[in-house]
C-alpha positions as CSV (number, residue, x, y, z in Angstrom):
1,X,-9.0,-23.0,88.5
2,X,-7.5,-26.7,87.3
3,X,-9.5,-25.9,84.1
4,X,-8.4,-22.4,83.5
5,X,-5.1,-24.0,83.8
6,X,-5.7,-26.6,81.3
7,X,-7.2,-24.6,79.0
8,X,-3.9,-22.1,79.3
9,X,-2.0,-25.1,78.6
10,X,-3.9,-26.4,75.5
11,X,-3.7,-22.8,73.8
12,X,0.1,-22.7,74.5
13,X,0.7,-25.7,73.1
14,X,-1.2,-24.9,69.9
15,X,0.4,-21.5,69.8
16,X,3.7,-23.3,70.3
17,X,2.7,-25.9,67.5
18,X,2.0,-23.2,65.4
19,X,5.1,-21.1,65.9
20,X,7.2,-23.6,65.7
21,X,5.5,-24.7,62.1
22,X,6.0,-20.9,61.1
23,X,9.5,-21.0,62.3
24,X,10.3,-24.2,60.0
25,X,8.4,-22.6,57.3
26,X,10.7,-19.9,57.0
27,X,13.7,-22.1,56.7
28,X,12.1,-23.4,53.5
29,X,12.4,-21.8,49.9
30,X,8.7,-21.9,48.2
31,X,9.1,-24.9,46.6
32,X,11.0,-26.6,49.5
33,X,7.4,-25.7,51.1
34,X,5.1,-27.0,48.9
35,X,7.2,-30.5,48.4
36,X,6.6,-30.2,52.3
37,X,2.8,-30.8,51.8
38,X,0.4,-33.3,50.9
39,X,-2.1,-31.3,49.8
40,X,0.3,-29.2,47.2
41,X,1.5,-32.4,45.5
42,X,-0.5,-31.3,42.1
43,X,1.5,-28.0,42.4
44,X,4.8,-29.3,42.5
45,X,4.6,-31.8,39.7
46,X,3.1,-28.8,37.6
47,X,6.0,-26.3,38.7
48,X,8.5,-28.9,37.8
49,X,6.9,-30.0,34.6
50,X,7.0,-26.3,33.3
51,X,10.5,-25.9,34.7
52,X,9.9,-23.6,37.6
53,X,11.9,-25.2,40.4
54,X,15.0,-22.8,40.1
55,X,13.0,-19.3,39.8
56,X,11.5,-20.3,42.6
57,X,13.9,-21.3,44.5
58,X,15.9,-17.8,43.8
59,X,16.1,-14.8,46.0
60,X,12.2,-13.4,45.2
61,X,10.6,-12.1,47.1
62,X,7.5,-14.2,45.7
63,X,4.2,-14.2,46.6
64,X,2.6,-17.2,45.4
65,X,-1.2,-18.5,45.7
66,X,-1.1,-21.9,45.6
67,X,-3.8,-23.8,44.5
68,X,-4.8,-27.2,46.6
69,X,-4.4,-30.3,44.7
70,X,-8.7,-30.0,45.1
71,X,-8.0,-27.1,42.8
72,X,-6.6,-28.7,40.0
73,X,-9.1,-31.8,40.4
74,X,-12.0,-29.1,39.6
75,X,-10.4,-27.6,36.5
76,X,-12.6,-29.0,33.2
77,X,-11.9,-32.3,32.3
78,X,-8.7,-32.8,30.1
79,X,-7.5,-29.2,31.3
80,X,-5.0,-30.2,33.7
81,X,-3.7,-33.6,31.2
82,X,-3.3,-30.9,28.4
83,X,-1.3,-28.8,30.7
84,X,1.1,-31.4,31.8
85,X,2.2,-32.3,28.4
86,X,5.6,-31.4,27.2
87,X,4.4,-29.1,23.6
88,X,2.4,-27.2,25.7
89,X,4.9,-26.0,28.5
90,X,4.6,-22.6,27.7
91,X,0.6,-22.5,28.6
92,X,1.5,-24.1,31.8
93,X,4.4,-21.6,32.5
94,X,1.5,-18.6,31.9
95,X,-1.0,-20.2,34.5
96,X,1.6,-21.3,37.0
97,X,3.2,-17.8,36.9
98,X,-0.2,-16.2,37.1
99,X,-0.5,-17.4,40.3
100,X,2.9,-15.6,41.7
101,X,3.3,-12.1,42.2
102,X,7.2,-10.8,42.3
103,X,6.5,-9.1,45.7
104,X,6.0,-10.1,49.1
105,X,2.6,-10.0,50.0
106,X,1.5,-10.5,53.8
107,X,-2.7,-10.7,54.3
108,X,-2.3,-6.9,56.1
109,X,-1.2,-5.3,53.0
110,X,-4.1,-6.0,51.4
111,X,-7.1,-3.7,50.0
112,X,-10.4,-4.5,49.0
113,X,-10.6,-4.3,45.2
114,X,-6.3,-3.9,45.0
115,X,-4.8,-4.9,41.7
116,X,-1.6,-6.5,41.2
117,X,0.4,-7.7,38.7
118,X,1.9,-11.1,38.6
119,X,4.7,-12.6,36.9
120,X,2.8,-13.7,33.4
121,X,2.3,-10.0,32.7
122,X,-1.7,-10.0,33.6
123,X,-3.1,-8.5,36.8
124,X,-5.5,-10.6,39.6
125,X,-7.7,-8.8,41.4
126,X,-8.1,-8.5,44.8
127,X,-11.4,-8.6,47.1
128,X,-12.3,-8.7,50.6
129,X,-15.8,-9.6,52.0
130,X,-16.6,-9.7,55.2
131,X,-13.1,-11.1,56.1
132,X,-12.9,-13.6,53.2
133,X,-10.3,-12.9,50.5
134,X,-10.5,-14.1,47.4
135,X,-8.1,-13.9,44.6
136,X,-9.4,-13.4,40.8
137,X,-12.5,-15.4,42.5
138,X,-10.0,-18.1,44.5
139,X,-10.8,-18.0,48.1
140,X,-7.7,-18.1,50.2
141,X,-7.9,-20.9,52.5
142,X,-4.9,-20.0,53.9
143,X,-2.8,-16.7,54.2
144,X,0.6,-15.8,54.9
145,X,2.4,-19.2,55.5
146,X,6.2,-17.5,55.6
147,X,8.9,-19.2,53.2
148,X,13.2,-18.2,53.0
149,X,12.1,-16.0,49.9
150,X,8.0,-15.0,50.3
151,X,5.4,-16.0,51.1
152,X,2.6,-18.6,50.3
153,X,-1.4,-18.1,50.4
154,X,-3.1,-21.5,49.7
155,X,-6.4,-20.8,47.7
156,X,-9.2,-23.4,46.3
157,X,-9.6,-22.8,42.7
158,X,-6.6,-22.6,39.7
159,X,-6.9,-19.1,38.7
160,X,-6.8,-18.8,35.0
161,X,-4.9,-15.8,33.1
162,X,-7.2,-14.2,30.7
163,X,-4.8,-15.5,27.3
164,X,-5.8,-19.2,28.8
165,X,-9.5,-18.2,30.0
166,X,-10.0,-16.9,26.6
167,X,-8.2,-20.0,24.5
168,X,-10.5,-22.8,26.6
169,X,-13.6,-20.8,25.5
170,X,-13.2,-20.7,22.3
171,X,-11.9,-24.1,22.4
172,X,-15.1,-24.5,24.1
173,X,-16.9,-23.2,21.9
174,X,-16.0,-25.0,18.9
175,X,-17.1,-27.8,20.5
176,X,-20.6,-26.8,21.4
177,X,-20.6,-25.6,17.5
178,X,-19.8,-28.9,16.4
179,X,-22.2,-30.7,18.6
180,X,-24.7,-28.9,16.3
């Protein structure tokens, strides 16, 4: 019975943990949110770099898929330099607002296959597998983390709009053609 009791005690005081995260969650804007964590660090300095920190920070509703800073480590080598630099804000601008969605988006609205369409104009896809979603191929790690103005889904890969996918390979490309 002592260990029932314990155990009753440990879950409500990782429930109570976790409510109480959720709670100060919700006081925070998106960005407020991300500045919050470690593991978003890459994120920020890209949103401020591109000059995102306002919208952001504005009524949404937002949905955004933040990538870890894992994520941006993976992108090709250079990608994420080239990004960052000041005469080619308005690349970074289409990839950071790729990722947000000018909705609020919980994990239970979701459909397998479901389109929508972000802020950059393009549409990510959807897909559910066996309880995994990913997100134009982006596995969320995690899902409906609650801000002042939307909501945040943290996924594992920089989704890429299709204007940028196409751009690195021809980029790419040219390279290889060169190399001949």
């Amino acid at each position: 019975m002592r260990t029932l009791k314990k155990i009753a005690g440990v879950f409500a005081l990782v429930f109570a943990m976790l409510l109480s995260t959720n709670v100060q969650a919700q006081d925070s804007d998106i960005v407020e949110l991300a500045v919050a964590t470690d593991d978003l660090s890459t994120l920020v300095t890209a949103v401020k770099a591109a000059g995102l920190v306002e919208t952001l920070q504005s009524d949404g509703p937002f949905t955004v898929f933040a990538p870890t800073n894992a994520a941006f480590e993976a992108l090709p080598e250079g990608v994420l330099e080239m990004l960052l630099k000041p005469e080619n804000k308005d690349q970074l601008t289409a990839v950071l607002t790729y990722h947000v969605v000018p909705a609020e988006v919980m994990s239970g609205d979701l459909e397998d296959g479901m389109k929508a369409k972000t802020v950059e104009g393009s549409e990510v896809t959807i897909n559910i597998n066996y309880g995994n979603v990913t997100v134009d191929g982006a596995k969320v790690a995690m899902a409906d983390i609650n801000a002042s103005n939307g909501v945040v889904h943290v996924i594992d890969t920089v989704i890429l709009p299709p204007s940028i996918k196409e751009a690195l390979a021809a980029a790419e490309k040219e390279k290889s053609d060169k190399d001949w």
